[in-house]
Backbone as a printed PyTorch tensor [residue, N CA C, xyz], in Angstrom:
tensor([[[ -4.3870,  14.4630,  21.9820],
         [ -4.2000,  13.0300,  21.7360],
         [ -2.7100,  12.6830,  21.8620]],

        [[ -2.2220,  11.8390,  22.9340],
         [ -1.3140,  10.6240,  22.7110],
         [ -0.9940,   9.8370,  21.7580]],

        [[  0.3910,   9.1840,  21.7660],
         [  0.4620,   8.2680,  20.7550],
         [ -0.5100,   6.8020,  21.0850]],

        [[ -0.5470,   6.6540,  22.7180],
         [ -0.8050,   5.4810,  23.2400],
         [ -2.8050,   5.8020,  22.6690]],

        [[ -3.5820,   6.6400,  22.8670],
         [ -4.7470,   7.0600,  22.3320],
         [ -4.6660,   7.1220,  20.8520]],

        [[ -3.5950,   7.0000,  19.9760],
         [ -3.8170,   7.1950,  18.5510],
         [ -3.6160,   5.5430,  18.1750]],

        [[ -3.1700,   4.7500,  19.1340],
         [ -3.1450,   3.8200,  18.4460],
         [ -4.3880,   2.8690,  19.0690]],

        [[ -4.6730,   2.9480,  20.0500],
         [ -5.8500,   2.2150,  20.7250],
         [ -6.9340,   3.1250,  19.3910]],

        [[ -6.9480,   4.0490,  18.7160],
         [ -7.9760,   4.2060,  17.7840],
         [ -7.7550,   3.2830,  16.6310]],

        [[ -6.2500,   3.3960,  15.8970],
         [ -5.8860,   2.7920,  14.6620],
         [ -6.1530,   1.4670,  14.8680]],

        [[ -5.6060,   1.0710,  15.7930],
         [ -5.0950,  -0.3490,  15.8510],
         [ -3.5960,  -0.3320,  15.5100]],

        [[ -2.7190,   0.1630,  15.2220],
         [ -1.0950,   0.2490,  15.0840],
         [ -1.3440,   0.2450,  13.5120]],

        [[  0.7500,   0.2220,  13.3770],
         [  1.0400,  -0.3480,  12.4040],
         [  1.8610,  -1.2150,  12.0320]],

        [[  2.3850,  -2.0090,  10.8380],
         [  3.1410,  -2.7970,  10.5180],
         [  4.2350,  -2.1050,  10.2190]],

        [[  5.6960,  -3.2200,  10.2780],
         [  6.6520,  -2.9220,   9.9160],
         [  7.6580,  -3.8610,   9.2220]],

        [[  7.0020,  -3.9250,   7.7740],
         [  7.4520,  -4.8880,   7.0260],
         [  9.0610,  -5.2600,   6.9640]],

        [[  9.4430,  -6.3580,   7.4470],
         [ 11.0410,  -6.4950,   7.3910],
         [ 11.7150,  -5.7880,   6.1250]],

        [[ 11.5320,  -5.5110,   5.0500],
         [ 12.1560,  -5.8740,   3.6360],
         [ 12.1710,  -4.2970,   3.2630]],

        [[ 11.6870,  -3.2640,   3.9070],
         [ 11.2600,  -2.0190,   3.5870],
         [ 12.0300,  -0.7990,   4.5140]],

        [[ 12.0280,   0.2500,   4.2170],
         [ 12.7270,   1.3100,   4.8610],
         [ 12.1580,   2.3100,   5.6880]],

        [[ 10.8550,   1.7220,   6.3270],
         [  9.9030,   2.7890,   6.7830],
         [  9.0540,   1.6920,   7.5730]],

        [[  7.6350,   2.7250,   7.8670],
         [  6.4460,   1.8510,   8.4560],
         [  5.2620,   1.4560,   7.3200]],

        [[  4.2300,   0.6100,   7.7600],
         [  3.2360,   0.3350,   7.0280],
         [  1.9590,   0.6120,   7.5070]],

        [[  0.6180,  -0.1990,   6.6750],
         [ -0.2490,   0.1560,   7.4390],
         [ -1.1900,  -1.1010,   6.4860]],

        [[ -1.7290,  -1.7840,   7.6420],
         [ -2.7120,  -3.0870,   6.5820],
         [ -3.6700,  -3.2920,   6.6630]],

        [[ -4.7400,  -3.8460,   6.1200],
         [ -6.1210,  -3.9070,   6.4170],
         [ -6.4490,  -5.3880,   5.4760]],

        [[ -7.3730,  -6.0020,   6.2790],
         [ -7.3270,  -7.6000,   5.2110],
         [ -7.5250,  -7.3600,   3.7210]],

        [[ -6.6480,  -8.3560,   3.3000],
         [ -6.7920,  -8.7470,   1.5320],
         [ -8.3190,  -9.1080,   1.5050]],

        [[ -8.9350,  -9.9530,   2.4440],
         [-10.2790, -10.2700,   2.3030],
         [-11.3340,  -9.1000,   1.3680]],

        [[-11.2950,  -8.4380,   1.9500],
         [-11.9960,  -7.4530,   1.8900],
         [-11.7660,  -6.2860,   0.9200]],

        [[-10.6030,  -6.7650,  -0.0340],
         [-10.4230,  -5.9430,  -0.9200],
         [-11.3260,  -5.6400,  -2.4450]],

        [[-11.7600,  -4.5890,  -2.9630],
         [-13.0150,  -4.7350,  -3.4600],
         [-12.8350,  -5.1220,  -5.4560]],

        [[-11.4720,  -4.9030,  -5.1540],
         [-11.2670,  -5.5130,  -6.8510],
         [-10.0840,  -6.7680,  -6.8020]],

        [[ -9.4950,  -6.6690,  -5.9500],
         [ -8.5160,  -8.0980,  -5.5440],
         [ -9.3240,  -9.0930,  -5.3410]],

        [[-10.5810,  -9.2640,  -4.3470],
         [-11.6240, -10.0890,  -3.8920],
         [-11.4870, -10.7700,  -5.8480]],

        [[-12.1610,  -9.8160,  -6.2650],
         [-12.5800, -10.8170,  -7.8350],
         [-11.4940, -11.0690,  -8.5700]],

        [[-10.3090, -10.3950,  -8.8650],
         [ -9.1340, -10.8510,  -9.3100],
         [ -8.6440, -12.6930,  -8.9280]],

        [[ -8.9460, -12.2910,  -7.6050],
         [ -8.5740, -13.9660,  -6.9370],
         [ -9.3380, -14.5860,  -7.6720]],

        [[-10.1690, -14.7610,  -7.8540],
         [-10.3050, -16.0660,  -8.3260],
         [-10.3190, -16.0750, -10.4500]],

        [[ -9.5080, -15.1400, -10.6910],
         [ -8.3880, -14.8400, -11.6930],
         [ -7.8370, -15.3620, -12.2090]],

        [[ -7.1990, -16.8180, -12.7270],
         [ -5.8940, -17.2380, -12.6670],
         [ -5.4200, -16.3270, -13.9370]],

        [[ -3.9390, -16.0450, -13.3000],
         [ -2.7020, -15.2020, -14.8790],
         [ -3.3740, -13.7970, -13.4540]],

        [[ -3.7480, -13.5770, -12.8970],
         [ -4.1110, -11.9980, -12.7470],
         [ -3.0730, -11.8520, -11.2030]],

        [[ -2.8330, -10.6570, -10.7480],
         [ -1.9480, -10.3890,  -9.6030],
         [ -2.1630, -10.5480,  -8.1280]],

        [[ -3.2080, -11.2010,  -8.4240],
         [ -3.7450, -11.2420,  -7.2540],
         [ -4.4840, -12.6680,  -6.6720]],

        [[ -3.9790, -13.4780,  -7.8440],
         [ -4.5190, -15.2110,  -7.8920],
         [ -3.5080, -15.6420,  -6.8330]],

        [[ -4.2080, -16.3190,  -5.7020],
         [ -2.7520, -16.3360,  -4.9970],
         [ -1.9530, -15.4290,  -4.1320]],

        [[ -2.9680, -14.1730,  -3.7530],
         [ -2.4230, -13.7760,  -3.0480],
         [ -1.9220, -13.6720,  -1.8470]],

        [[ -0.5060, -13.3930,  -1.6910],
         [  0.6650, -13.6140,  -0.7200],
         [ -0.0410, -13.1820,   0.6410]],

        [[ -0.9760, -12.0840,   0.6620],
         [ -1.5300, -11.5550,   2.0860],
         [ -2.9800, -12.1820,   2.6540]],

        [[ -3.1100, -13.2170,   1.5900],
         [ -3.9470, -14.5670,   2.1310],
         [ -3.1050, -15.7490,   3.1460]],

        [[ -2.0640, -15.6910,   2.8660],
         [ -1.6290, -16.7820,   3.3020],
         [ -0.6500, -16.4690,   4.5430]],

        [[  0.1250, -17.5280,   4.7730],
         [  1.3000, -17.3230,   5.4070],
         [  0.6740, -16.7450,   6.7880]],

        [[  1.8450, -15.7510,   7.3230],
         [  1.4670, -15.6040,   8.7930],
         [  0.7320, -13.8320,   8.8460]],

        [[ -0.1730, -13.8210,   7.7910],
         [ -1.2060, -12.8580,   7.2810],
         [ -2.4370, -13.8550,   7.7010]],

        [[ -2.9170, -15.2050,   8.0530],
         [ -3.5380, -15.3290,   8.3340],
         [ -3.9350, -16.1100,   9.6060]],

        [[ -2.9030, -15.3450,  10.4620],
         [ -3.0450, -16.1500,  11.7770],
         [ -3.8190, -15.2790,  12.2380]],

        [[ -4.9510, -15.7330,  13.6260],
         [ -6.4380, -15.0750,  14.1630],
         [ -5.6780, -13.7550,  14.4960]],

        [[ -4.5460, -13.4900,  15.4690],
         [ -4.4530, -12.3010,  15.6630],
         [ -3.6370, -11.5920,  14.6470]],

        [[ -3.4120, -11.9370,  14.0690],
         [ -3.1720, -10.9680,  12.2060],
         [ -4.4270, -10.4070,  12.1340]],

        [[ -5.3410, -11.5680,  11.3450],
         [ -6.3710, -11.2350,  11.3210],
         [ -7.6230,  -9.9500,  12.1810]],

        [[ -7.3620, -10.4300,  13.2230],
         [ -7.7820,  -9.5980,  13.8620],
         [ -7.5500,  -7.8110,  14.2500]],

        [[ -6.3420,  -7.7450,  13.9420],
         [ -5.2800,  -6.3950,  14.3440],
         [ -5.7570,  -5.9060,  12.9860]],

        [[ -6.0080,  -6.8260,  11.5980],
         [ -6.2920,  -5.7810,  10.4650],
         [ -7.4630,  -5.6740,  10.1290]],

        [[ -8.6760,  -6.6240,  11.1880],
         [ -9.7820,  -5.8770,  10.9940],
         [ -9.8220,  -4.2640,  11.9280]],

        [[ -9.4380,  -4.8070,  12.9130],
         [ -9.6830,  -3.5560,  13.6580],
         [ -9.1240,  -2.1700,  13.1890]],

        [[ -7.9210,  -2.5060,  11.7430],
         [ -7.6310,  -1.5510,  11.5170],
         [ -8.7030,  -0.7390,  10.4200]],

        [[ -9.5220,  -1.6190,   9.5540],
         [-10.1770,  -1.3000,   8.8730],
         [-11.6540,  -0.8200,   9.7200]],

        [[-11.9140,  -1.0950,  10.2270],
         [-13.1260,  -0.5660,  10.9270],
         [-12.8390,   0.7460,  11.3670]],

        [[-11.5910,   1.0470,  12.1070],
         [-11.1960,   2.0790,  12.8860],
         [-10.9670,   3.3620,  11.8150]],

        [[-11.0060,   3.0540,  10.0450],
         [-11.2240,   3.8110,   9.6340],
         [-12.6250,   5.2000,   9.4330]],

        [[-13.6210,   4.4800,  10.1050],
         [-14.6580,   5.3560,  10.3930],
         [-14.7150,   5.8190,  11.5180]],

        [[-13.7680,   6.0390,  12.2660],
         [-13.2870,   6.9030,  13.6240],
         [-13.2020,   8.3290,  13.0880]],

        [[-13.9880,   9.5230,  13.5920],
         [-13.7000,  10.5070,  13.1250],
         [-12.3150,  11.1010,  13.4850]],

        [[-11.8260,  10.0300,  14.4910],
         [-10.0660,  10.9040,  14.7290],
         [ -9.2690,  10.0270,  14.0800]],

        [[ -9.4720,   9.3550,  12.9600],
         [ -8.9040,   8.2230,  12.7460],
         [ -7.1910,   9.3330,  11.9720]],

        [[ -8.0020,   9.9460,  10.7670],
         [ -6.9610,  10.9220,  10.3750],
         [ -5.7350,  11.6680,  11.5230]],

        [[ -6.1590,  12.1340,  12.1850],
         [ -5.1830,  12.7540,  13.0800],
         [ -4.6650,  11.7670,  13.9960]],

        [[ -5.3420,  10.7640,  14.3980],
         [ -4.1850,   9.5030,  14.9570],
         [ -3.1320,   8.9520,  14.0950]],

        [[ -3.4720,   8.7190,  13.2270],
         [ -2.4780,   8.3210,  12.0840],
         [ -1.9240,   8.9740,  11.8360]],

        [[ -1.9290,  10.7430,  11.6260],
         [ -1.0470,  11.6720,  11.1590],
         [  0.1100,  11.4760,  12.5780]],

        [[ -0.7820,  11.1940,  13.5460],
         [  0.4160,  10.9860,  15.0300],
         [  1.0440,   9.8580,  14.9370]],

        [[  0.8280,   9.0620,  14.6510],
         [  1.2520,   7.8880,  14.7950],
         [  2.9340,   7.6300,  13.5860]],

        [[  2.1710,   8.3150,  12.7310],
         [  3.9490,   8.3010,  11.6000],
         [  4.3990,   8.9040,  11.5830]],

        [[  3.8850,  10.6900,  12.4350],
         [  5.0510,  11.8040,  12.8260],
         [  5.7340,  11.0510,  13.9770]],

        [[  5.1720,   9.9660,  14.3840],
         [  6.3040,  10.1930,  16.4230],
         [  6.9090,   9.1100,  15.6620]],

        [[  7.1140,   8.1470,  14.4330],
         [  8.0360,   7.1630,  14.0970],
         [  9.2150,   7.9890,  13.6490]],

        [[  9.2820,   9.0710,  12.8050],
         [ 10.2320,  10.1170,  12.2590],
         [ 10.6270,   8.9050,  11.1950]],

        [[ 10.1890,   8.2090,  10.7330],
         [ 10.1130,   7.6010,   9.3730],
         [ 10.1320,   8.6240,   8.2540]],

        [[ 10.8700,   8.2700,   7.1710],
         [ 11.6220,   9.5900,   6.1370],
         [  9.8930,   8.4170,   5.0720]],

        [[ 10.0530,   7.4020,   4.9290],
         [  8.9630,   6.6700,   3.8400],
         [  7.8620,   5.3300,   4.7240]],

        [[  6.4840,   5.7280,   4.0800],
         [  5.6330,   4.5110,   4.5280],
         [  4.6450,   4.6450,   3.1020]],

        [[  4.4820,   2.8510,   3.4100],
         [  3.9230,   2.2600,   2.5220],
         [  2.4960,   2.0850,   3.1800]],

        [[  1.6360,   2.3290,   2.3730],
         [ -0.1450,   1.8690,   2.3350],
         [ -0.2630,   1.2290,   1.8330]],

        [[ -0.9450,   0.2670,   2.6770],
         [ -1.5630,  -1.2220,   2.2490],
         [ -0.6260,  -2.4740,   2.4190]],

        [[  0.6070,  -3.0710,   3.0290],
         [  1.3950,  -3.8240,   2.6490],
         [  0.1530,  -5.3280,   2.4780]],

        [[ -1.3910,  -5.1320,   2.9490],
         [ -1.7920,  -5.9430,   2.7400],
         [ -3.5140,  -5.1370,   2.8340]],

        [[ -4.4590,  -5.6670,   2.0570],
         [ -5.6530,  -4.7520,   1.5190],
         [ -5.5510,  -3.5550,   0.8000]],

        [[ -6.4960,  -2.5540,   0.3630],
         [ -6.6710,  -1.9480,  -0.5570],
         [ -7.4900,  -0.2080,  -0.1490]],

        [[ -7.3930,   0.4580,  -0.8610],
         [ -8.5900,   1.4020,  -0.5690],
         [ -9.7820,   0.8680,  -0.9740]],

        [[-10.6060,   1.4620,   0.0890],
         [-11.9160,   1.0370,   0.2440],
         [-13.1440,   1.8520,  -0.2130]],

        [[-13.4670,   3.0850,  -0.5870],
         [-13.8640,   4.1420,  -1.1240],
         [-13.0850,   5.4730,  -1.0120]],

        [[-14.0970,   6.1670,  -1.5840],
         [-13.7240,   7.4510,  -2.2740],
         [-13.3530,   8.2590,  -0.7960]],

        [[-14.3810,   7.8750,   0.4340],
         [-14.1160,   8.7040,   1.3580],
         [-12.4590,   8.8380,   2.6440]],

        [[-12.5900,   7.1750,   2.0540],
         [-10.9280,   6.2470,   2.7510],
         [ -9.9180,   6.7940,   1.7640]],

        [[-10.1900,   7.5500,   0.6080],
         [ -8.6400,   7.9110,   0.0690],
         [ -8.6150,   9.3460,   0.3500]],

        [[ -9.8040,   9.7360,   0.6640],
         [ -9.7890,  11.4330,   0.8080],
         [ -8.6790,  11.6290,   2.5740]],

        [[ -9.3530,  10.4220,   3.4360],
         [ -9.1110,  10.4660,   4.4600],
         [ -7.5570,  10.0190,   4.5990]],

        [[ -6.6780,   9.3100,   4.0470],
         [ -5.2830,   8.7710,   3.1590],
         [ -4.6550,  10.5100,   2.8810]],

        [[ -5.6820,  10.9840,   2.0730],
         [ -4.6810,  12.0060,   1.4860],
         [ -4.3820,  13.4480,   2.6290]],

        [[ -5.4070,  13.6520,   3.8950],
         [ -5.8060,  14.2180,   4.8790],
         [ -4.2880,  13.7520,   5.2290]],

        [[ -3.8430,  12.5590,   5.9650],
         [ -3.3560,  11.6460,   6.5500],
         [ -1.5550,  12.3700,   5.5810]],

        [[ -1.3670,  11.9090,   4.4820],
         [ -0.4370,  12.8170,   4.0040],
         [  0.0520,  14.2120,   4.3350]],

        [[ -0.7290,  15.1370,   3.8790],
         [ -1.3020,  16.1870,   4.1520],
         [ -0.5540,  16.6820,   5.5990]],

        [[ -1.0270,  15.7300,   6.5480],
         [ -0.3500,  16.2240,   7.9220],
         [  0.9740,  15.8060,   8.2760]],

        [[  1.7890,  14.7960,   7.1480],
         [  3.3290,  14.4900,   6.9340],
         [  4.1210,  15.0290,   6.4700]],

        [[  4.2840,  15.9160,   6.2360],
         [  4.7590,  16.5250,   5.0130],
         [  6.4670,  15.7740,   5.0980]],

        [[  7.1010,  15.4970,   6.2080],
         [  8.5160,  15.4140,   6.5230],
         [  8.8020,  13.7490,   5.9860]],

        [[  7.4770,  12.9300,   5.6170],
         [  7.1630,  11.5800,   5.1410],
         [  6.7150,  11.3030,   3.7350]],

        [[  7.6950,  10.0370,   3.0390],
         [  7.0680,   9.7790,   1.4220],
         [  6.3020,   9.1500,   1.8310]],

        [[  4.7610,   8.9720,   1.0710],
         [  4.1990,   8.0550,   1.1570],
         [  4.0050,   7.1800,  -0.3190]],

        [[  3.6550,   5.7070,  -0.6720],
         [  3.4760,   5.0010,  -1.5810],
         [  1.9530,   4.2020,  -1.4190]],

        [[  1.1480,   4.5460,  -1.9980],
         [ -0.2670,   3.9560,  -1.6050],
         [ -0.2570,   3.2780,  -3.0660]],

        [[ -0.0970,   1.7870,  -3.3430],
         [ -0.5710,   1.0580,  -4.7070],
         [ -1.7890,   0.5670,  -4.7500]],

        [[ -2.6130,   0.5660,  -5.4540],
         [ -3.9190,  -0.0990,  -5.3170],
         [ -4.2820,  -0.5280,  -6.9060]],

        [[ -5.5830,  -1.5100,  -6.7090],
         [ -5.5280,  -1.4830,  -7.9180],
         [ -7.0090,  -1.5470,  -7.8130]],

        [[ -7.7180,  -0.2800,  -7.2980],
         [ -9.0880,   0.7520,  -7.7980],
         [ -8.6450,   1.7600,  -8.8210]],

        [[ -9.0060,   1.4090,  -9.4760],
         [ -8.8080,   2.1560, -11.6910],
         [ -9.9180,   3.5370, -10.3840]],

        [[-10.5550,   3.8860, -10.1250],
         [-11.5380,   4.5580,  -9.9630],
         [-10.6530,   6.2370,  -9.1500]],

        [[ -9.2930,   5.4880,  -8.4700],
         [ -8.6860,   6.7000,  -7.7770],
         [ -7.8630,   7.4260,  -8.5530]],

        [[ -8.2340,   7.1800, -10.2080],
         [ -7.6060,   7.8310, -11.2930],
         [ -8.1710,   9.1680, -11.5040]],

        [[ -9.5810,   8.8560, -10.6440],
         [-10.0190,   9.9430, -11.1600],
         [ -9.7180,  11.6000,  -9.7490]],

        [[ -8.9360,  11.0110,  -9.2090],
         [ -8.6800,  12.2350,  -7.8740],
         [ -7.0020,  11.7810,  -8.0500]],

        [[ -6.3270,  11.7680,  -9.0690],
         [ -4.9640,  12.1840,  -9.1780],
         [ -4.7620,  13.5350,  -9.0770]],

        [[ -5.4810,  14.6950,  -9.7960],
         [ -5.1650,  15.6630,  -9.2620],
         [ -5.3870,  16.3810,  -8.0080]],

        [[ -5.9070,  15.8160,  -7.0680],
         [ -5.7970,  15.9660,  -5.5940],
         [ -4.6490,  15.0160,  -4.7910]],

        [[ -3.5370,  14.6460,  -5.2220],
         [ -2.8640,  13.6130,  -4.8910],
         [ -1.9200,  14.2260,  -4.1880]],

        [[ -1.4670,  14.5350,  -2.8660],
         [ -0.4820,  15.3600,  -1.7390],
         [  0.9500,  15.2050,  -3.0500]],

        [[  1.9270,  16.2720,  -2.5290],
         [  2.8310,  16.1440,  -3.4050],
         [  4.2030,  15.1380,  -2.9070]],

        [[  3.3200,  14.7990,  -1.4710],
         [  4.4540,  13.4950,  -0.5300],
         [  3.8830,  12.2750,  -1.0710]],

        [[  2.8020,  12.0520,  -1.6820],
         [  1.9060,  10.7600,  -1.7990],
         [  2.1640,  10.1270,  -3.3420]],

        [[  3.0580,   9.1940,  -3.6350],
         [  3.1020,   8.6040,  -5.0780],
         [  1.9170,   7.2400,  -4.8400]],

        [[  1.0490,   7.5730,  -5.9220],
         [ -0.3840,   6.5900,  -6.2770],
         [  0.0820,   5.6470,  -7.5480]],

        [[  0.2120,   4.6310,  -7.0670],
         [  0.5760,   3.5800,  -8.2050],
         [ -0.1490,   2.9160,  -8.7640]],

        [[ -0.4450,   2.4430,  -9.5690],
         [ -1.9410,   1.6860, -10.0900],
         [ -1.5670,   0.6480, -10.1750]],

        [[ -1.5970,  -0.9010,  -9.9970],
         [ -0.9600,  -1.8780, -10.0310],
         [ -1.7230,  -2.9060, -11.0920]],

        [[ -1.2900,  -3.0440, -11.8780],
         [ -2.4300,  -3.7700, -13.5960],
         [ -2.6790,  -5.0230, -12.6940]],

        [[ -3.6380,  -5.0440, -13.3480],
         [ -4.1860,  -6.1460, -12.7220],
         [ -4.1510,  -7.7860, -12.8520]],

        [[ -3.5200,  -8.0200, -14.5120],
         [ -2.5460,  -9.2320, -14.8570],
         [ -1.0990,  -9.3370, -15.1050]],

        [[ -0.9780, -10.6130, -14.7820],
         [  0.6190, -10.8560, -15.0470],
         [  1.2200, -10.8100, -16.2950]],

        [[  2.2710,  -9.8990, -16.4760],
         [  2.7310,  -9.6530, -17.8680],
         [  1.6940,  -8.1740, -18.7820]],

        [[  1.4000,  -7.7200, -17.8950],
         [  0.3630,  -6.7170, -18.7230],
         [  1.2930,  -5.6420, -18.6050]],

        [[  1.3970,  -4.8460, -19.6750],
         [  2.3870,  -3.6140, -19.8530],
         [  1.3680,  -2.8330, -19.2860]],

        [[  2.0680,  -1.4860, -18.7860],
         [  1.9200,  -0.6950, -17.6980],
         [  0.5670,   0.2660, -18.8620]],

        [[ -0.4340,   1.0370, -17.8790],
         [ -1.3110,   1.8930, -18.6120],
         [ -0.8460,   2.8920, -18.9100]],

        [[ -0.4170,   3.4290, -19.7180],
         [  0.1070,   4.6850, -20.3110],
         [ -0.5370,   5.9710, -19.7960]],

        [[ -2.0210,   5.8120, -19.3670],
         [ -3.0140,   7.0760, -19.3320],
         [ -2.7230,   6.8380, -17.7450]],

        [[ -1.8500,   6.5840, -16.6240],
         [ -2.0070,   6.7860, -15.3090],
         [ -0.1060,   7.3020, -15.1920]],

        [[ -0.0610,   8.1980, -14.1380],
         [  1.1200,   8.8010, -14.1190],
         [  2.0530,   7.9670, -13.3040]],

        [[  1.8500,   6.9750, -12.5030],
         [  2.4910,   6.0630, -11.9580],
         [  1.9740,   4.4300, -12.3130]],

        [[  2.6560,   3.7440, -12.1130],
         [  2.4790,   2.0360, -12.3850],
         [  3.2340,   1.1990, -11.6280]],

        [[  2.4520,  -0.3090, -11.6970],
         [  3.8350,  -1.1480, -11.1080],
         [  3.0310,  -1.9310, -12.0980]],

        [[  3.8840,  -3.0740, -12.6790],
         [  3.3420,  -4.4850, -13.4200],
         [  4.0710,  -5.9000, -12.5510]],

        [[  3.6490,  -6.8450, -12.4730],
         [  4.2200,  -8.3030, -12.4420],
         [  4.6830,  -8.6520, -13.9600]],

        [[  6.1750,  -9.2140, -13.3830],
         [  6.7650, -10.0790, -15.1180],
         [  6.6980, -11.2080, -14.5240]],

        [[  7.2890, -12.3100, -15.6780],
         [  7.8030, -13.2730, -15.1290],
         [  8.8720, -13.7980, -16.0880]],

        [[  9.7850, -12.7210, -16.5640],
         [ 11.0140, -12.8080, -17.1820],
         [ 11.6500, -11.7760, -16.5950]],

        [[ 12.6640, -12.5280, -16.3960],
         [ 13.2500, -11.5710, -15.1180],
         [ 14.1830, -10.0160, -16.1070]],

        [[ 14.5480, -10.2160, -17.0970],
         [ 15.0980,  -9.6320, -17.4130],
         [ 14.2010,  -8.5310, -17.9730]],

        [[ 12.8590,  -8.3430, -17.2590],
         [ 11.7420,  -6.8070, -17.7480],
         [ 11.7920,  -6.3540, -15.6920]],

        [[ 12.1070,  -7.3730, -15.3470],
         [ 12.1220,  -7.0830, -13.6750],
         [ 12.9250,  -5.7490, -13.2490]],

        [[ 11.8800,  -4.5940, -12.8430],
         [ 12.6230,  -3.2490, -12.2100],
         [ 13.3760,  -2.9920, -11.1220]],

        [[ 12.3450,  -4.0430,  -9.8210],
         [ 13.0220,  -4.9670,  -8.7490],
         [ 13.8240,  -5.5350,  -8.2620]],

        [[ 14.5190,  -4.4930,  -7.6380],
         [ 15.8180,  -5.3580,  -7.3490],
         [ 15.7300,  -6.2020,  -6.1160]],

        [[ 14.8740,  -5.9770,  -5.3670],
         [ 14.7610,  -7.0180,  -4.0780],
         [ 15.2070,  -8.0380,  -4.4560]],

        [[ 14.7700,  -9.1290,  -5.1830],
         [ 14.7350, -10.5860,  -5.0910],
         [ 16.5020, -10.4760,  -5.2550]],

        [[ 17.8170,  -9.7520,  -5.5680],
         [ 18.6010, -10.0760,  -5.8720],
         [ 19.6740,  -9.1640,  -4.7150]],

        [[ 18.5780,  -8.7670,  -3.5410],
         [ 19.7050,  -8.5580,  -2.6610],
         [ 18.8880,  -8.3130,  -1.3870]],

        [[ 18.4470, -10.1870,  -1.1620],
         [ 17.9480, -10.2290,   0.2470],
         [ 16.6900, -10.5960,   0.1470]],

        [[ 15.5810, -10.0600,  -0.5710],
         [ 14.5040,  -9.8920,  -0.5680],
         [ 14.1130,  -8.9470,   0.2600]],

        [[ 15.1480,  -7.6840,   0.1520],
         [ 14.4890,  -6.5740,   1.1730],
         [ 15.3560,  -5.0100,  -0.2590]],

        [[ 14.5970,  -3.8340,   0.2490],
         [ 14.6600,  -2.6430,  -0.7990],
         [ 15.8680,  -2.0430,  -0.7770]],

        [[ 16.9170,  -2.5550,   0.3800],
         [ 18.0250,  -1.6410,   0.8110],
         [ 17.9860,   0.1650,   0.2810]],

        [[ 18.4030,   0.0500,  -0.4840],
         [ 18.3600,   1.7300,  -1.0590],
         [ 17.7580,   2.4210,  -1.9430]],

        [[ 17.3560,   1.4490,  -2.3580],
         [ 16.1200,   1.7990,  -3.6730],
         [ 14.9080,   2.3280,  -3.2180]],

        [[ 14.5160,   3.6780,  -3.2220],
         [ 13.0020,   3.9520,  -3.3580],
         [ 12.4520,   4.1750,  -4.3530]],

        [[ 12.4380,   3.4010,  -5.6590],
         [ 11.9000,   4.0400,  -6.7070],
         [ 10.1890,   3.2920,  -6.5530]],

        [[  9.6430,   2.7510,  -5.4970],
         [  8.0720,   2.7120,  -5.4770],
         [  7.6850,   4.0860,  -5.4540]],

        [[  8.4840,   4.8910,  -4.1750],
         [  8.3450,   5.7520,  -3.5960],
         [  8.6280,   7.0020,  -4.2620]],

        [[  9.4850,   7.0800,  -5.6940],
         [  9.6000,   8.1420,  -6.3290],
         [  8.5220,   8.4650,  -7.8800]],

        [[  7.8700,   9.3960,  -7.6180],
         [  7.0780,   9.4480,  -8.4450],
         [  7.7720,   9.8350, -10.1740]],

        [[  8.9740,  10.2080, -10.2190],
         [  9.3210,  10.1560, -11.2710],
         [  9.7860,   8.9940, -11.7240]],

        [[  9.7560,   8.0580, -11.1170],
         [  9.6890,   6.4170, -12.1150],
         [  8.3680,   6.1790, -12.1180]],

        [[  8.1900,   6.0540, -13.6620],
         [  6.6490,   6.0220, -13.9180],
         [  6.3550,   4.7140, -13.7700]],

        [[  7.0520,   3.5480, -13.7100],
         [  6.6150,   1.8800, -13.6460],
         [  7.9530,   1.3120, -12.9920]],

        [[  7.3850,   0.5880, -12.0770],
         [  8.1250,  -0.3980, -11.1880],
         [  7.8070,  -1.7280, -11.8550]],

        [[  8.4810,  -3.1500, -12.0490],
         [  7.9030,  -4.3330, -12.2590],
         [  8.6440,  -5.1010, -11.7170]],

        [[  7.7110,  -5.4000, -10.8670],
         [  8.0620,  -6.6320,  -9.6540],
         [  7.8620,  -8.2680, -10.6320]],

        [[  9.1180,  -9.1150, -10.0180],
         [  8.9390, -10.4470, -10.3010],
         [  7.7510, -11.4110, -10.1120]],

        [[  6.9900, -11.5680, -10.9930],
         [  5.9930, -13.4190, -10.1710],
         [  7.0300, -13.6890,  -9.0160]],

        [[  6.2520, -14.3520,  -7.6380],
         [  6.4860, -14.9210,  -6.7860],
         [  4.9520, -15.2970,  -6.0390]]])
């Protein structure tokens, strides 16, 4: 396999301006605990940012269904393992928009690790259910659990977290105060910061 054959499988990936690496997205639509969050209000996902904006123009749309479908490609794993070895990206983020989708899409995620080793990865989701395969978690792969309301202190019983504040002075985040991009900070990406807390926006 080619890169040009690994991506006619994936469908590509994203490359979020604000970040230090590549991404990888699949619609918010279709996310299986965000879906009910939305219609939430106070919860992280009322309003969400990867509904709107230029996340929902047809060929957005389209590039992240195809990415989600293309997850039942049996080469889907080893295209993707190609696809972020030939970037030589040091960090990539999962999901900058959708979610894991079952048990078999995180096994296939952690496969996908697995064949990076030279890559951090940051997969946040907020399926409570992939708590239960932390100890199968690659030792490149930090799993963040992201609470699911605004202002909710972080779960103590999960080894990584992120929360939404909306007092800035609990904000872990330094984006909003230089650019709205991560410059040097990877602490999504380091599993020894046990909670990140991003600003309301």
């Amino acid at each position: 396999m080619n890169t040009k054959e690994a991506l006619k499988i994936v469908g590509g990936l994203s490359k979020p301006s604000k970040m230090p690496g590549w991404a990888y997205g699949t619609p918010a639509k279709e996310c299986k605990t965000g879906t009910k969050l939305r219609d939430i209000e106070g919860s992280t996902c009322h309003k969400c940012y990867a509904m709107k904006g230029c996340y929902v123009f047809p060929v957005v749309q389209a590039a992240q269904y195809k990415r989600l479908n293309s997850i039942q490609d049996s080469r889907w794993v080893d295209a993707m393992a190609m696809l972020i070895n030939s970037k030589k990206s040091k960090y990539f983020r999962w999901h900058d928009s959708g979610d894991v989708q079952d048990e078999a899409h995180l096994m296939k995620i952690f496969e996908v690790c697995e064949l990076t080793p030279d890559t951090k990865h940051w997969l946040p989701t907020r399926e409570a259910w992939t708590q239960n395969y932390l100890d199968q978690v690659p030792s490149n792969l930090t799993l963040r659990f992201s609470m699911p309301m605004v202002d909710q202190e972080a779960a103590g019983s999960w080894l990584n977290t992120s929360t939404v504040v909306t007092t800035a002075g609990r904000r872990t985040c330094p984006a909003p105060d230089q650019g709205n991009e991560c410059k040097d900070c990877r602490a999504c990406w380091d599993p020894s910061v046990k909670n990140v807390a991003y600003g309301k926006h």
